[in-house]
C-alpha positions in Angstrom: 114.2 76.1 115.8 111.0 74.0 115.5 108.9 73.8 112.4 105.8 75.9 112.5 102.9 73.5 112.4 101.5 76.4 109.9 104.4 74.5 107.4 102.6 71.0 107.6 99.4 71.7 107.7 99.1 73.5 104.3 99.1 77.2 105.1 99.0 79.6 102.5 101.9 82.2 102.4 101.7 85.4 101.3 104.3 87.6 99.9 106.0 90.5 102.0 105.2 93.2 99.6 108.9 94.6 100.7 110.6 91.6 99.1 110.2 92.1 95.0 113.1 94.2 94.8 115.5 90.7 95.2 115.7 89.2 91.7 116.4 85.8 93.0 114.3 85.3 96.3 110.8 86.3 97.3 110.1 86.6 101.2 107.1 85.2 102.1 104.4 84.7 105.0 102.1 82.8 107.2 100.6 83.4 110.8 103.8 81.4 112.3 106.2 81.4 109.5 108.3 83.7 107.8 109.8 82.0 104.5 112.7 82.7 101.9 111.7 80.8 98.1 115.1 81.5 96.3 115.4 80.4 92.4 118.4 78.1 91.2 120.5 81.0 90.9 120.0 81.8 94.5 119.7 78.6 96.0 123.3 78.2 94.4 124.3 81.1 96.8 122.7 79.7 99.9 124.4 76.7 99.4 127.3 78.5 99.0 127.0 80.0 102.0 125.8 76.9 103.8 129.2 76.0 103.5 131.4 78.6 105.0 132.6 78.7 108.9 131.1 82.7 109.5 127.7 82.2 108.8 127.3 79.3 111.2 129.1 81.4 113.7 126.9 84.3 112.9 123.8 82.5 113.3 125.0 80.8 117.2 125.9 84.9 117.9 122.2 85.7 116.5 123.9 88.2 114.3 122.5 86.4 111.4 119.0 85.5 111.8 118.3 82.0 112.5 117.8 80.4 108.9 117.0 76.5 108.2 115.7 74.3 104.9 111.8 74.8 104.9 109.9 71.4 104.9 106.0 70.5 104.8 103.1 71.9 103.2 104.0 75.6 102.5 107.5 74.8 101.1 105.9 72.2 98.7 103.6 74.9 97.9 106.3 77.6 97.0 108.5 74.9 94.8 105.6 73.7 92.9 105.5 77.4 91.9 108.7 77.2 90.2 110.8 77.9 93.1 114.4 76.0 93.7 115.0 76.0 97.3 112.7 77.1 100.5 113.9 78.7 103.9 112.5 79.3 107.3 113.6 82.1 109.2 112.9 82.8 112.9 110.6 85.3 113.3 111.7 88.7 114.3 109.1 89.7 117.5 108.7 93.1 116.1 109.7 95.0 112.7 111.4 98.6 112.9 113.2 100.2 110.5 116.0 102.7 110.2 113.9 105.9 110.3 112.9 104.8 113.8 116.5 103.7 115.0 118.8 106.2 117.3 121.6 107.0 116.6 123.8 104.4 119.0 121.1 101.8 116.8 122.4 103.0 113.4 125.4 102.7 114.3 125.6 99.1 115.8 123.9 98.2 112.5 126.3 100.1 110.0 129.1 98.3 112.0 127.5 94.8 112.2 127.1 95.3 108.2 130.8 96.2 107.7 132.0 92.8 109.9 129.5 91.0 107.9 131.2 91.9 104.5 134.6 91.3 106.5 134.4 88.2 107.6 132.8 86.7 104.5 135.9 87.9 102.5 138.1 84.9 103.6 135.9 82.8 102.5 135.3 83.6 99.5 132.0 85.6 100.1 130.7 89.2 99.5 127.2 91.6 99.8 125.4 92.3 96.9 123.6 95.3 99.1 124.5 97.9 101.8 121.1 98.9 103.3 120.3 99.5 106.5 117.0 97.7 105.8 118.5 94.5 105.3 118.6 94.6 109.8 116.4 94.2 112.6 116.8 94.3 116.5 116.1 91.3 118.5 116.2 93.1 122.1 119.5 95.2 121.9 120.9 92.9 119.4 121.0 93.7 115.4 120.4 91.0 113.4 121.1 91.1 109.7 118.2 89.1 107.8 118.4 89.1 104.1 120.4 85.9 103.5 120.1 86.7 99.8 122.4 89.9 100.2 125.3 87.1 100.2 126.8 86.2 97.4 130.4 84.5 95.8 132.8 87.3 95.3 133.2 88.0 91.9 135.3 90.3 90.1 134.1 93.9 89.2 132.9 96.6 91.8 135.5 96.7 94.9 131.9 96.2 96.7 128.5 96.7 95.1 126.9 97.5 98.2 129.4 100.3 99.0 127.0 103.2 97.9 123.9 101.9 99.2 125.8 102.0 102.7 127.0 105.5 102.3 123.5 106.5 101.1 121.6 104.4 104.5 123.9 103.9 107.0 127.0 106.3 106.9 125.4 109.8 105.3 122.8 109.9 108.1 125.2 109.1 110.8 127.3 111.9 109.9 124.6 114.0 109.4 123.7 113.5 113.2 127.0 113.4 114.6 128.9 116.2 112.7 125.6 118.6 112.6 123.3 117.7 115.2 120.7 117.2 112.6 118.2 113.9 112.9 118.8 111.5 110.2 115.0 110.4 110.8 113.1 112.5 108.5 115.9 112.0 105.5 115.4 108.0 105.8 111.5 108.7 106.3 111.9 111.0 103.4 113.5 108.7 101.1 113.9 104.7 101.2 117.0 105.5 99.0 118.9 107.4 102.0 121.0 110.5 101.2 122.4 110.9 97.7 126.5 111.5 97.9 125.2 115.1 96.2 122.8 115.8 99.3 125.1 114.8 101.4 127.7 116.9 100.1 125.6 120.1 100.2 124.5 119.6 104.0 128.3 118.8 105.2 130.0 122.2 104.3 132.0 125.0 105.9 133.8 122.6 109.0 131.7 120.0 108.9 133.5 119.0 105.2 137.3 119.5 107.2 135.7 116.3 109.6 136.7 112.9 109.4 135.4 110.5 106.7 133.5 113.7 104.7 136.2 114.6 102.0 136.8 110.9 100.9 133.2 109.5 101.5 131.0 112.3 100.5 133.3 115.1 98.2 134.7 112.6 96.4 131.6 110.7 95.5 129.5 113.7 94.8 132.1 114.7 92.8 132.3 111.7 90.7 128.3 110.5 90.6 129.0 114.6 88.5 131.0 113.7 86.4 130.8 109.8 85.8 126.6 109.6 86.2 127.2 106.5 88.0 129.9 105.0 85.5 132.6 104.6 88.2 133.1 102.7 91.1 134.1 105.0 93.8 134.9 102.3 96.3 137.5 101.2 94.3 139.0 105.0 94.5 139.5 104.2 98.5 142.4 101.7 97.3 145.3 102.1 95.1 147.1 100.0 93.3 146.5 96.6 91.7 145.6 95.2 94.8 142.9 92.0 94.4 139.5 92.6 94.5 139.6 90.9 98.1 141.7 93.3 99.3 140.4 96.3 98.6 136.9 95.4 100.1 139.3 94.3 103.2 140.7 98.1 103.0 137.3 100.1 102.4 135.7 97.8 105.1 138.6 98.6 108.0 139.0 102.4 106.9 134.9 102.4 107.1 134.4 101.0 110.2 137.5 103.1 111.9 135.1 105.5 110.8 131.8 104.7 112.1 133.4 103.6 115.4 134.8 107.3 116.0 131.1 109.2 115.4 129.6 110.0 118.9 125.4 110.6 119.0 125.3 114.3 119.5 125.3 115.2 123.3 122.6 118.2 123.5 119.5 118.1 125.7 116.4 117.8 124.1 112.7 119.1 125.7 112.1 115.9 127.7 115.9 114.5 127.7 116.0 115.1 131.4 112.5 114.3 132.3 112.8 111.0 134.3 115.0 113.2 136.9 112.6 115.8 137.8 110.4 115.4 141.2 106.7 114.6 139.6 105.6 112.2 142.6 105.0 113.4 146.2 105.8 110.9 149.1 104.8 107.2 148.4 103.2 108.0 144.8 105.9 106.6 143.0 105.8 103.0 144.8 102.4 103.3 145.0 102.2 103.4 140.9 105.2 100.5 140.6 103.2 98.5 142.9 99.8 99.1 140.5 102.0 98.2 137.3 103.2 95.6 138.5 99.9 93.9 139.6 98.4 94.8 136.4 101.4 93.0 135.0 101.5 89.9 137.0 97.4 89.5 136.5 97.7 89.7 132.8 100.6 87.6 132.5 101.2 89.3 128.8 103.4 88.0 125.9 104.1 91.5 124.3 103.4 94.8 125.8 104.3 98.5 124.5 105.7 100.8 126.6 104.0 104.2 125.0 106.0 107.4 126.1 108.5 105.0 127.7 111.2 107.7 128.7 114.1 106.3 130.2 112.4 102.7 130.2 112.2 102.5 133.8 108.4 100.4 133.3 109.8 99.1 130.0 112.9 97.3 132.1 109.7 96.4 134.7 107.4 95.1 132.0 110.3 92.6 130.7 109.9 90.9 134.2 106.7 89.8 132.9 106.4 89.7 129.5 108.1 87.5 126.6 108.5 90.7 124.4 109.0 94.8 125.2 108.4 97.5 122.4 109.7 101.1 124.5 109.0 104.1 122.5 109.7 107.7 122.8 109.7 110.4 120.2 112.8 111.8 122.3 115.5 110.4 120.0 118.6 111.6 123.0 115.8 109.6 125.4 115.5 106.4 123.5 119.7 106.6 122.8 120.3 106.8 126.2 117.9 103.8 126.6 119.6 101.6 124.5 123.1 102.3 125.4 121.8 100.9 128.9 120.2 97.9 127.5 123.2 96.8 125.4 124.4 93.2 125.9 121.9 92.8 129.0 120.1 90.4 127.2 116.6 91.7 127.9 113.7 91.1 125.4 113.7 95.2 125.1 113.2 96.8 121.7 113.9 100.6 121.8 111.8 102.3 119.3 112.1 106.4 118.1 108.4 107.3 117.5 105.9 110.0 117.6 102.4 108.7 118.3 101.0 111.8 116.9 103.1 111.8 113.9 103.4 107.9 113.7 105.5 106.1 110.5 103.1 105.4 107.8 103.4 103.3 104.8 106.3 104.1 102.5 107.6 102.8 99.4 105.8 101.3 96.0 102.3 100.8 96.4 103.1 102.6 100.0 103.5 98.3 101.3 107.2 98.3 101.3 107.3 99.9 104.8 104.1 98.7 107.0 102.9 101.6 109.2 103.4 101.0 113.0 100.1 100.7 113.2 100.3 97.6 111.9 103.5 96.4 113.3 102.1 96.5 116.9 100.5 93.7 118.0 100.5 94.0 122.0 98.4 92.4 124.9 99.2 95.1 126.6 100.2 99.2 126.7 101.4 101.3 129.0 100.5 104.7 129.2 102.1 106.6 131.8 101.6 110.5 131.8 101.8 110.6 128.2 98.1 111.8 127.9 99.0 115.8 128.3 101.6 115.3 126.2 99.5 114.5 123.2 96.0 115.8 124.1 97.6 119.6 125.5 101.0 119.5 124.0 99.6 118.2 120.4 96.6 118.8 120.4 94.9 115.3 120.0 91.4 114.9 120.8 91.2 113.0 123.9 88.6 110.2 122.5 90.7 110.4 119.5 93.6 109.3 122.0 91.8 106.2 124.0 90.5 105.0 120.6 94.5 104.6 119.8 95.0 102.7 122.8 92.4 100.7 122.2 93.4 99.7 119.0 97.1 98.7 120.0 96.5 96.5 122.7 92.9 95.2 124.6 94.2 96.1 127.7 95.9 99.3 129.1 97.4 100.5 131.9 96.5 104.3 131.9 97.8 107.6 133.9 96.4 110.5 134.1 98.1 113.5 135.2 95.2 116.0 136.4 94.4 119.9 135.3 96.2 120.3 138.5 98.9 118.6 138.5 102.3 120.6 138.0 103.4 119.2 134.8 100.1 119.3 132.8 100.1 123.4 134.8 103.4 124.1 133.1 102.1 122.9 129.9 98.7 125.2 129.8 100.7 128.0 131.2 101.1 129.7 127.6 97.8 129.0 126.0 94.7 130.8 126.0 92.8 130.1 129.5 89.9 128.8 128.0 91.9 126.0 126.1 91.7 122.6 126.6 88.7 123.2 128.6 87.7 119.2 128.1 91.2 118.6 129.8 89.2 117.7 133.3 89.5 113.9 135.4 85.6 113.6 135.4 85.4 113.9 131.6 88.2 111.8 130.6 86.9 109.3 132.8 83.0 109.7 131.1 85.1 109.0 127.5 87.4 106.1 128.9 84.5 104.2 129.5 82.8 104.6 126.8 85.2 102.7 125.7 86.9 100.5 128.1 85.9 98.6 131.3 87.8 100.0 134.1 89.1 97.1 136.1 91.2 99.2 138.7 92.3 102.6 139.7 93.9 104.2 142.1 94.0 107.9 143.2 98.1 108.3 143.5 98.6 110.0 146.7 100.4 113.1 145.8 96.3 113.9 144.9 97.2 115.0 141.3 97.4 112.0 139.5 95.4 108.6 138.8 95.7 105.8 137.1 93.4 103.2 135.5 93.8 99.3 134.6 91.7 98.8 131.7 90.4 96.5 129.4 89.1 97.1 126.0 85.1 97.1 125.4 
């Protein structure tokens, strides 16, 4: 990894207002640079863990994001502050968080957490936390990036961390998997996760006979009752005198047995079969790969979101072109699906959950711990393909209110639009009043598109119901 010129040239970093929680480190940064300032106590820890054989192989997997010594400007800058040591991180293209994750995502992280704690155990090494916060997706691949979670193992808790996991990782995946519930709005609702006590109250009747729930959810509601936090319940999942060690080696195995065995629920959502239905008539679907892909290879893009992505047919397309691919779809079964496909392909992919008319906002203290997507989207380009009537008739979005949203995630757009006629968008106005959506018609969406965009392109798709528009932003 190359220094960011940023370092020498005396930028001036800012703190990640999501970073005060960690007593010893600060996360701070600038336009190319993401940096770690760690005080004595925690620069004693990094070098600690500097030394060890699993976090250089963690960082050649990319399970551990890339980390080096900061020099230059902005590192002299930090420790003139008062801070010990300074690190550089690799930059991760594009920040999600849990609450926007699939299940199969959840999941990959939980696990990649557990083997994290694993492996550090031989060497002498454990996690101070559990969150699911503390990792990121590079592509397909999780990436665990709070090098201050790691820490000597010390006597005490079997794992201090073992709680926070229950409460962000495992509660909501057996939420999902046991009850067919989404774990999205809990972990939206909350940045603590599910409570052992919440937890305990949703998994009743069978679902508290299932795997995992007696000993990982009873048990701890049961004693966060009685003890108010006094006891360690991870050190309940071992008996015996065993060494500290070995009960986090214990926990750890029995907890990712666990994990491994939950499947994402198998039901079909509204639009979880979608991508197989006929929509285009004769040539219409080459004709609009053909029209995406010129767009595509004109623009030459470095980042490009994939709105309404589906099954990430144009997403997989788009990463022909582009450095870096955001794919949303506020189908969580869709975007599963999605992933599972892109696992270990080593595309530059990043499958998102998310509702453009309900996007994430800013959470947490100050509501800056969690940026809104808003400002976590930073394309050169969108896609838009028949998502239009699914917002504008299905959610009633204004339709300016819609192109100003483009306009503001990415200069340029590719746009379709399904017309009045078109079966889909017929289905959809089938139940509502006949004089709704009356402004739902191609000659005024075009009159509002370029009021705010120039249209560079279009073509009339020739099943004679759809069209679509390359444009740039005014």
């Amino acid at each position: 990894m190359e220094p960011s010129p940023l370092l020498e040239d005396g930028g001036v970093p800012a703190p990640v207002p999501g970073s005060f929680r960690d007593p010893r480190a600060r996360v701070f940064a600038t336009d190319d640079a993401i940096l770690r300032a760690l005080n004595p106590a925690g620069a004693e820890d990094f070098a600690r863990l500097e030394s060890t054989s699993f976090y250089g192989a963690a960082q050649r997997r990319g399970t551990i994001v890339p980390t080096r010594r900061a020099t230059g400007a902005a590192a002299d800058r930090l420790k003139s502050e008062g801070w010990s040591e300074v690190l550089l991180h690799e930059r991760i293209p594009v920040v999600t968080y849990p609450y926007e994750w699939s299940f199969s995502m959840l999941q990959d992280a939980a696990l990649l957490q557990l083997q994290l704690v694993a492996d550090g155990l031989g060497e002498g090494i454990s996690c101070k936390d559990g969150t699911s916060y503390n990792v990121q997706f590079v592509g397909s691949q999780p990436t665990f990036i709070d090098i201050g979670s790691f820490a000597p193992l010390a006597g005490g808790d079997a794992w201090p961390g073992y709680r926070q996991f229950c409460s962000l990782f495992l509660y909501p995946l057996l939420l999902e998997s046991y009850l067919d519930v989404s774990f999205a709005p809990w972990l939206r609702g909350s940045l603590e996760g599910m409570t052992p006590e919440v937890a305990d109250r949703l998994l009743r009747g069978r679902a508290r006979m299932r795997r995992g729930v007696l000993t990982h959810v009873t048990l701890q509601a049961v004693a966060a009752r009685r003890y108010a936090e006094k006891d360690d319940p991870a050190a309940e999942l071992a008996s015996g005198q065993e060494s500290n060690a070995t009960i986090i080696e214990a926990l750890c195995k029995r907890t990712t047995a666990l994990v491994e065995s939950l499947r994402a629920p198998g039901s079909a959502t509204t639009w979880s079969d979608y991508s197989g239905r006929s929509h285009y008539g004769g040539s219409s679907l080459d004709e609009k790969d053909r029209f995406v892909r010129e767009v595509l290879a004109e623009a030459e893009p470095t980042t490009v979101v994939d709105l309404g992505c589906n099954d990430g047919r144009y997403a997989e397309l788009a990463a022909e072109y582009a450095t870096s691919v955001v794919a949303i779809d506020a189908d969580r079964r869709v975007v599963d699906q999605m992933y599972q496909r892109l696992r270990g392909r080593n595309l530059p992919i990043l499958a998102m959950v998310g509702d453009l008319a309900d996007p994430s906002p800013g959470l947490g203290w100050d509501l800056t711990e969690r940026t809104p997507l808003s400002e976590r989207l930073d394309a050169d380009l969108s896609l838009s393909l028949a998502l239009i009537h699914h917002l504008v008739i299905g959610r009633n979005i204004p339709i300016g209110a819609y192109l100003d949203a483009l306009g503001a995630i990415a200069p340029r757009t590719v746009l379709e639009v399904p017309h009045r006629d078109d079966p889909m968008v017929r289905r959809m106005l089938a139940p509502k009043p006949p004089d709704t959506h009356d402004d739902y018609q191609l000659e005024v969406i075009r009159r509002l598109i370029e009021e705010r965009f120039e249209i560079r392109r279009e073509l009339a798709l020739s099943s004679g119901t759809r069209t679509i528009f390359d444009l740039v932003r005014r």
